[in-house]
Every structure is written in C-alpha cells, then in structure tokens.
C-alpha positions in Angstrom: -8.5 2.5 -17.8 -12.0 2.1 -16.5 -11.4 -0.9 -13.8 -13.4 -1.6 -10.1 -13.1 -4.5 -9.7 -9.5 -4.3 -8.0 -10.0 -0.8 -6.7 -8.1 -1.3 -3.6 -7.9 2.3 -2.9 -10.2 5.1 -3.9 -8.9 8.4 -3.6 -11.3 11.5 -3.0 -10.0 15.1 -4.1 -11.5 18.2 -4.4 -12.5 19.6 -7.4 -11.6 22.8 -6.8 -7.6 21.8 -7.1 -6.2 21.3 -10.0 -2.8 20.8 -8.6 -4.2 17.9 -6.5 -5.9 16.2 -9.5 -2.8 16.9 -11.9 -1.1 14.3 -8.9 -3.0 11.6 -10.0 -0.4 9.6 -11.7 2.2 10.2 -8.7 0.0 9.1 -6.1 -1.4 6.1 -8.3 -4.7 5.2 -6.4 -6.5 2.6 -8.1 -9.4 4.6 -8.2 -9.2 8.9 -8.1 -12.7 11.0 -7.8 -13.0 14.4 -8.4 -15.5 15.6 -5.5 -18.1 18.1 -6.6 -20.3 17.7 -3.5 -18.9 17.6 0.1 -15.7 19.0 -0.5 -17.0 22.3 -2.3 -19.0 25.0 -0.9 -22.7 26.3 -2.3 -20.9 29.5 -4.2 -18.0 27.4 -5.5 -19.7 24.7 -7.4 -19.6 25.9 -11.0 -16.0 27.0 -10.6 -15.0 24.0 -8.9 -17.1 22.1 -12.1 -14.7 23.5 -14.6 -11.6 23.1 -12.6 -12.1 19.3 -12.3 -13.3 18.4 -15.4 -10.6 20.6 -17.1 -7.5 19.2 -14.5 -9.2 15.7 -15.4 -8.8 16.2 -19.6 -5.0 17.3 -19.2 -4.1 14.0 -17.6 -5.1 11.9 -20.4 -3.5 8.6 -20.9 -1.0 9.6 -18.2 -3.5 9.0 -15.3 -3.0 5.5 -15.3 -5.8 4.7 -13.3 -9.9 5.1 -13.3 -11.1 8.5 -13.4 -14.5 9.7 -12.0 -16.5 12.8 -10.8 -18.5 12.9 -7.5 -21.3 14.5 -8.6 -23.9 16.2 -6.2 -26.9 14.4 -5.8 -30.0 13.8 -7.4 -32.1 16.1 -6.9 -29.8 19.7 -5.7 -29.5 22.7 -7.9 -26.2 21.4 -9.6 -26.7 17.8 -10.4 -27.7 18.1 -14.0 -24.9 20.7 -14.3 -22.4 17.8 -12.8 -23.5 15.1 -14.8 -23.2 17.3 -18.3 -19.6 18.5 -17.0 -18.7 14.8 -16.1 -19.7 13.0 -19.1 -18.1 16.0 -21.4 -14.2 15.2 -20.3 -12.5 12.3 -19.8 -13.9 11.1 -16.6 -15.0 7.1 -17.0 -18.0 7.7 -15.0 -19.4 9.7 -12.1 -19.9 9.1 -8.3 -23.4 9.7 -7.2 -23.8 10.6 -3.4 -26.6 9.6 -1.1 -28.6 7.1 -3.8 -31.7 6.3 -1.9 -34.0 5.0 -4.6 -34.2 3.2 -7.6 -36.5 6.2 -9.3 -33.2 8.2 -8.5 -31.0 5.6 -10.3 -33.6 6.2 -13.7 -32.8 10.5 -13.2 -29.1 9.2 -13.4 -29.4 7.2 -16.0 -31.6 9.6 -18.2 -29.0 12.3 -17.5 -26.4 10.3 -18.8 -28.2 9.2 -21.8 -28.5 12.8 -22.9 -25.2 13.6 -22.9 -24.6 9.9 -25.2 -22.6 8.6 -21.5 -25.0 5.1 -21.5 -21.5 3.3 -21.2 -20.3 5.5 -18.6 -19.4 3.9 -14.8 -22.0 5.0 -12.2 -20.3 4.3 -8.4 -23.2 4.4 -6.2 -22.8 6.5 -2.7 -24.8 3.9 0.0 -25.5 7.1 3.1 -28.5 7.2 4.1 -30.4 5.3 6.2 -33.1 4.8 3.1 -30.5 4.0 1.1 -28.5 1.0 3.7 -32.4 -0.3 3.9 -32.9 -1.2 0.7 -29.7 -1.4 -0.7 -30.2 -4.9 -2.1 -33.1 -3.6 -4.3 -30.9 -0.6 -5.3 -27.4 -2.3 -5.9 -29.5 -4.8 -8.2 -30.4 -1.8 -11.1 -26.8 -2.8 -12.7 -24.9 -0.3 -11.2 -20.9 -0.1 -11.8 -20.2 -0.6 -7.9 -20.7 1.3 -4.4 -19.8 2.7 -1.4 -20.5 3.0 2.2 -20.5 6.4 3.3 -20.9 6.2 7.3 -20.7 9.5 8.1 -23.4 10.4 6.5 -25.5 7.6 7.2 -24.8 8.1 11.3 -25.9 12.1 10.8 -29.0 10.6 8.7 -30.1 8.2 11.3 -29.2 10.1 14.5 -26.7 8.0 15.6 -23.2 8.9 17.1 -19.6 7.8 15.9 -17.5 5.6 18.2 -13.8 4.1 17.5 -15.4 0.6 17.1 -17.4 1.7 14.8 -20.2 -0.9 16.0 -22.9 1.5 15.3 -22.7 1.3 11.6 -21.5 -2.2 11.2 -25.1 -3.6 10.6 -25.4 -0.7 7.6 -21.8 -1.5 6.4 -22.8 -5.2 6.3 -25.9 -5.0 4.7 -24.2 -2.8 1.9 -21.6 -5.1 1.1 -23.8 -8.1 1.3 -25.9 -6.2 -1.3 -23.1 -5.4 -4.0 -22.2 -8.8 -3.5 -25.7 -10.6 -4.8 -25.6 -7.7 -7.4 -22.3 -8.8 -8.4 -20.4 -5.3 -8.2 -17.3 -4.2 -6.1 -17.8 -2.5 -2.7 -15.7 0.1 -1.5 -15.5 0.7 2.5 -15.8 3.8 4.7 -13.7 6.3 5.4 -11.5 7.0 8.4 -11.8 10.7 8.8 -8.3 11.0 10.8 -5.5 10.9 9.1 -2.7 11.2 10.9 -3.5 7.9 12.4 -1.9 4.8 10.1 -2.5 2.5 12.7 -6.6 3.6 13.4 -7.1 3.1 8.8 -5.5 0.2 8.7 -7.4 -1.8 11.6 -10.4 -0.5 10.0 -9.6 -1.6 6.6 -8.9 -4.7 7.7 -12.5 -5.2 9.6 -13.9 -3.5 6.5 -12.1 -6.6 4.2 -13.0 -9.3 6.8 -16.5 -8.5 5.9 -16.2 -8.4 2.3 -15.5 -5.1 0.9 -12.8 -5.0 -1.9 -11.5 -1.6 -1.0 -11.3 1.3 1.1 -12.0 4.9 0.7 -9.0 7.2 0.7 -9.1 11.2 2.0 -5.5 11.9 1.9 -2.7 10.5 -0.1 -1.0 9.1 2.4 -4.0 6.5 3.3 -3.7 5.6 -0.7 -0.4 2.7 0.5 -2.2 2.0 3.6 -5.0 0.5 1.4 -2.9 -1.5 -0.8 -1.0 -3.0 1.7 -4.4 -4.4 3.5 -6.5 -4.9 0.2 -3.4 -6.8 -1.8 -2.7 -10.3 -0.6 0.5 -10.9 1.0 2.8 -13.7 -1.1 2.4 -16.4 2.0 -1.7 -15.7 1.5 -0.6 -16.5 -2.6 1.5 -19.3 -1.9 -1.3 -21.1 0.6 -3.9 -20.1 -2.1 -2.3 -22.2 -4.8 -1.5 -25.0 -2.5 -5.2 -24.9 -1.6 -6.3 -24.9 -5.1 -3.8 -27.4 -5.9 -5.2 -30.0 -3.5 -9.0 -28.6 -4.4 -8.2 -30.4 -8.3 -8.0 -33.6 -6.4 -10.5 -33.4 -4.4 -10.9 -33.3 -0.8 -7.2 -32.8 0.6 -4.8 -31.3 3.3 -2.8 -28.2 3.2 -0.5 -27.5 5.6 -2.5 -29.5 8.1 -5.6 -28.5 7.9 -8.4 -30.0 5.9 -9.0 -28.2 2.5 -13.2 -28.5 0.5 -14.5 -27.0 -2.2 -15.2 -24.0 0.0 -11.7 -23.3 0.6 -11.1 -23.6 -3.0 -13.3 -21.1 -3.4 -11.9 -18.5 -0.9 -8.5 -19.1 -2.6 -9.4 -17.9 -6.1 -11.1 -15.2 -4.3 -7.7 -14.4 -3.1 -6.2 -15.0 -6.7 -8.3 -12.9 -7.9 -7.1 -9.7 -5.9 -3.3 -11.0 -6.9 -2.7 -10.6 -10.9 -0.6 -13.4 -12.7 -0.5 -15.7 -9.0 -2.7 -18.5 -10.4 0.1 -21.1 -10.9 1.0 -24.1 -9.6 1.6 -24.8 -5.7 5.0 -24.3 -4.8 6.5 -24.4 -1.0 2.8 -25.3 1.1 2.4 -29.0 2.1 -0.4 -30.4 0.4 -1.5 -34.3 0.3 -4.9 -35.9 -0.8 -6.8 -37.0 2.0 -7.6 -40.7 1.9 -10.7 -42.7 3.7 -7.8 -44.1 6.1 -6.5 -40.4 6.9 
C-alpha cells in the first residue's frame, strides 16, 4: 500500500536490523523507512544496503503499510548505490535527506528512471537552511511529500535546540506552508527523547496546529503517541458533521457558535483525517441562522 496522505506516524529504523524491519506489521506505523543515512555508519553502508532491502522483500503483502528507504543524499559516495538497492525490492519509494535544490530533485529523478522506478514515491528531507529557504520552489517539482528535519537544519544554521522549540518554528512553518501550496503531505519533526510521552505529544500537537499531517517517529513506542494526536477524536467527528450539516444550508449555528463556509472547510479537513465519518450530523445542535437571529 503506497499511501501519505494519512501518514500519521512515520516510523524510522535502521537498516542495519532486520529484526526491527521484520516488526513492521506489529508496530503498524502508517508509514515505516528503512534509514540508510544517519542511522548507519561510513563502513556499514553496503551491508546495511542489503539488510534493508532484503528485510523489506520478506514482508511482502504482510507489511500492511507504506514502505520506503532513506537513502543518503544526493551527492555522497552511496547515493546511486541506495537508489539502485531501493527501487530493486519492494520499497514504494525512497526518502531523500537534506534536498536543497531543485537540480538535486532532476539527480533523483534520473536515478530513478534508470532503474524503470518513474512511479516510485520520493519523500523529500526539508534540513537545511538552503533547503527551509526555498522550500516552496522545491516542494513545487511534484514531489510525493516532505519532512522537517530540525535537527539538522539547527546544526546547518548555527542555531541551538531549546524545549520550545521557537528557534525552528519559522523553518517548520515555512515548510509546511510550502507542501501545502504544492499540494503534498507534511510530516513533522522529531522529538529526540523518548522516554518522554508527555514532551512528543505536546509537540505533535504544536506541529498539527500548524498544519502538518503527521509526525516523525524514532522509537516504536512514539508510533501510538502519533495516532492519538494526528486521528480526530469522535466529539471533533461529531462537531465536523454538524458543521457540515449546517454549512449545506448555508450560514448556520452549531452548538452556539456561528458556522461559514470556512468552518465547513476545516470540517472536511477533519473528515478527511477520519475514514468512513462523512455522514449525517447526529448529537451537535445545529440551526440555520436567520436575518432576525
């Protein structure tokens, strides 16, 4: 199944375990990558190539999710290697890291081309300051989707990581404004510690309050975390219908408060992240407002 655009959570592994990838299925991300680049050392790359790509052939229909490779990027010693390996298995696509240019996005495609992948997915990695600065010009080359990578993009510019996160938050912004006008998913930061549930999920939901559709997973156990912020709650479904209810009739009032066609808007929006909710309103208060109201 090759699907982004309800990747709530996007799980990063190494490719040097097998044993990790062969999880897949039990962990069920939405999204699972095979990393070639930060996770594996210089010497290990072309060991860790065929572990991944083989671990990623032996799940076959059982991985129940979207497959990719994080290949290294454009431009290293192994990134030709990576993009061969990825579009030979099963992979749907490849991650690249660090996308800066759109002359790098042609290398990508050309690679892919070679190896007869012109359908495959390519997830853009937005993490570096070149990149964050013209991401809008980037996103727009009909990529499959992106991501913010902010710690590489803080390194990159200088900067310094704080629990806010405020230094970034013009970067992370101006990436997921960019996806958006290019029409593609955005996928949000990571949150490097995790033993802390309570740290991912108040930044997953800052990262969803400013658009982003999912959230970059480093452990397993941040795989729920994302779900749980990225899939709306059944009273955010139940308002959503009443809204769009009331939106059919015009300008209206739901539960009180005065519902346009901009509200209608942000409830499909929330429809869309919730399979099979579109129905009728049932249990919000909804009445059309009148020129005596």
């Amino acid at each position: 199944m090759a699907e982004l655009t309800r990747a709530r959570s996007v799980l990063f592994m190494p490719g040097t375990r097998a044993d990790m990838i062969a999880k897949i299925p039990r962990i069920a991300p939405d999204v699972a990558i095979a990393d070639l680049e930060d996770a594996v050392g210089p010497g290990d790359k072309d060991s860790a190539r065929r572990t991944a790509t083989t671990a990623i052939d032996a799940l076959g229909p059982d991985a129940a999710c979207t497959v990719l490779v994080r290949v290294n990027p454009v431009g290293t010693p192994w990134f030709s290697a990576d993009v061969a390996a990825a579009a030979g298995c099963a992979a749907a696509g490849i991650v690249v890291p660090k996308l800066a240019t759109r002359d790098e996005v042609r290398q990508v495609r050309e690679q892919l081309a070679g190896h007869s992948r012109t359908g495959a997915l390519i997830i853009a990695g937005i993490e570096t300051a070149l990149g964050a600065a013209d991401a809008r010009a980037l996103l727009a080359e009909g990529l499959s989707g992106a991501y913010f990578g902010a710690e590489d993009f803080i390194a990159d510019i200088g900067g310094r990581r704080s629990p806010g996160g405020e230094e970034v938050l013009y970067a992370r912004s101006q990436v997921c404004l960019a996806a958006r006008l290019a029409g593609i998913p955005a996928i949000d930061q990571v949150v490097t510690d995790i033993s802390d549930d309570a740290r991912f999920l108040a930044d997953a939901r800052r990262g969803q309050a400013l658009g982003y559709r999912g959230k970059m997973c480093i452990h397993p156990r941040q795989v729920g975390l994302a779900h749980q912020v990225f899939t709306p709650a059944p009273d955010e479904v139940a308002h959503a219908r009443a809204v769009l209810a009331a939106g059919t009739r015009g300008v209206g009032v739901v539960d009180g408060q005065m519902v346009d066609d901009v509200h209608v808007r942000m409830a499909r929006a929330v429809l869309a992240r919730a399979p099979g909710a579109a129905e009728p309103a049932q249990g919000a208060t909804v009445r059309r407002v009148t020129e005596n109201t």
